[in-house]
N, C-alpha and C positions, 0 to 999 in steps of 0.2 A: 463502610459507607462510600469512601471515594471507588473503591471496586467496583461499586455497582453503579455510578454514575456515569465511569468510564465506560462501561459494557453500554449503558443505553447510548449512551455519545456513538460509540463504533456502530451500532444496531442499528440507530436513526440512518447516518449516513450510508451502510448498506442500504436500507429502505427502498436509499432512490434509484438503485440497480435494479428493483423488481425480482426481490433473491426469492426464492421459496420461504419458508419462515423455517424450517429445521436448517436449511445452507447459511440465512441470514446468522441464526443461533451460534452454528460451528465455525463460524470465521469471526464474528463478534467474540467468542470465546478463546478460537484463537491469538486474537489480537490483543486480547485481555494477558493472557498469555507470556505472551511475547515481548508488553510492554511492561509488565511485573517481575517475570523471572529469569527471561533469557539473558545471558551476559555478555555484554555488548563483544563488538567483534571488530577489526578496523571494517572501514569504508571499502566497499567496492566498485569507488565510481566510475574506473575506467571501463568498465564491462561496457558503458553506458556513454550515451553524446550529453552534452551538454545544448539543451533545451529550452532555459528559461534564465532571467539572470536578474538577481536581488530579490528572488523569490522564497520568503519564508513556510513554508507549508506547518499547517495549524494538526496538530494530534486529533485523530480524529477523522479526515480531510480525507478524501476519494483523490487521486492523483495518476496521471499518466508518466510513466516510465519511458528513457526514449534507447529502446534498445533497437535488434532489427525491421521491429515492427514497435509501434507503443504498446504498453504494458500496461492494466490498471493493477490501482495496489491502494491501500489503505493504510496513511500514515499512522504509526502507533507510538512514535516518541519524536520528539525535534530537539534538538540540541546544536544549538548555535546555525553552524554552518552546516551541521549533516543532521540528515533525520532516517529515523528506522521505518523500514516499510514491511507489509504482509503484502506478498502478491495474489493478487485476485483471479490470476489465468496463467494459462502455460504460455511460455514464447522462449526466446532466443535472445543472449547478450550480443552483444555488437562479433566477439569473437566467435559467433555460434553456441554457447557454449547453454545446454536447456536449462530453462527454469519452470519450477514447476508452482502453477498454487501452492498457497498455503507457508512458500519459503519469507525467511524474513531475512530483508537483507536492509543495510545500512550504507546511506547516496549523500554525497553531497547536493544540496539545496537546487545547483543549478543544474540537475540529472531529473529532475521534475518540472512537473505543469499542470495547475489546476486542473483535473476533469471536469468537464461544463453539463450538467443535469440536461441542457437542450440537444446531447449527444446521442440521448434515448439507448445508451449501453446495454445491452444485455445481457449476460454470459451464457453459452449455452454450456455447460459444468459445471456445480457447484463448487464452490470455494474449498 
């Protein structure tokens, strides 16, 4: 039962992207995924600036990445000081280095920033 609570939790919060409903489906499942079975990995938050500071990000949570361009991504676990993400688009770490949807990678806290629903994001690739 908390499986499928968490899949609605991740679904809901795609929603406000305007994902298609099969792209919402496949990134909610990935995210279900990823916060269930993957095994955790260190941090790599240097890829990344530091963007926000005493920022908790909630599981669950749409959040901008600040690599060379920002990132969105969709928090899937938090744990303390760092929290796991599902990237929701392709971009570039600060090194250059590609990332693609669908990677899950694990930041410290202040490597994020809320995404704000009045940003009207839309991705043009599915997750």
């Amino acid at each position: 039962m908390a499986q499928a609570e968490l899949f609605w939790q991740f679904w809901h919060a795609l929603e406000q992207l305007q994902y298609p409903a099969a792209a919402c489906f496949a990134a909610a499942i990935d995210a279900l995924a990823a916060q269930q079975y993957l095994r955790q990995t260190g941090h790599k938050s240097w890829w990344f600036t530091a963007i926000s500071a005493d920022y908790q990000p909630a599981c669950a949570e749409l959040v901008w990445v600040g690599g060379q361009q920002p990132l969105l991504a969709l928090v899937t676990q938090q744990q303390g000081t760092c929290c796991q993400l599902l990237l929701l688009e392709d971009g570039h770490s600060l090194q250059g280095k590609a990332l693609y949807a669908g990677e899950v990678l694990m930041l410290l806290n202040d490597r994020v920033q809320p995404w704000l629903p009045a940003s009207n994001h839309k991705l043009a690739k599915s997750a």
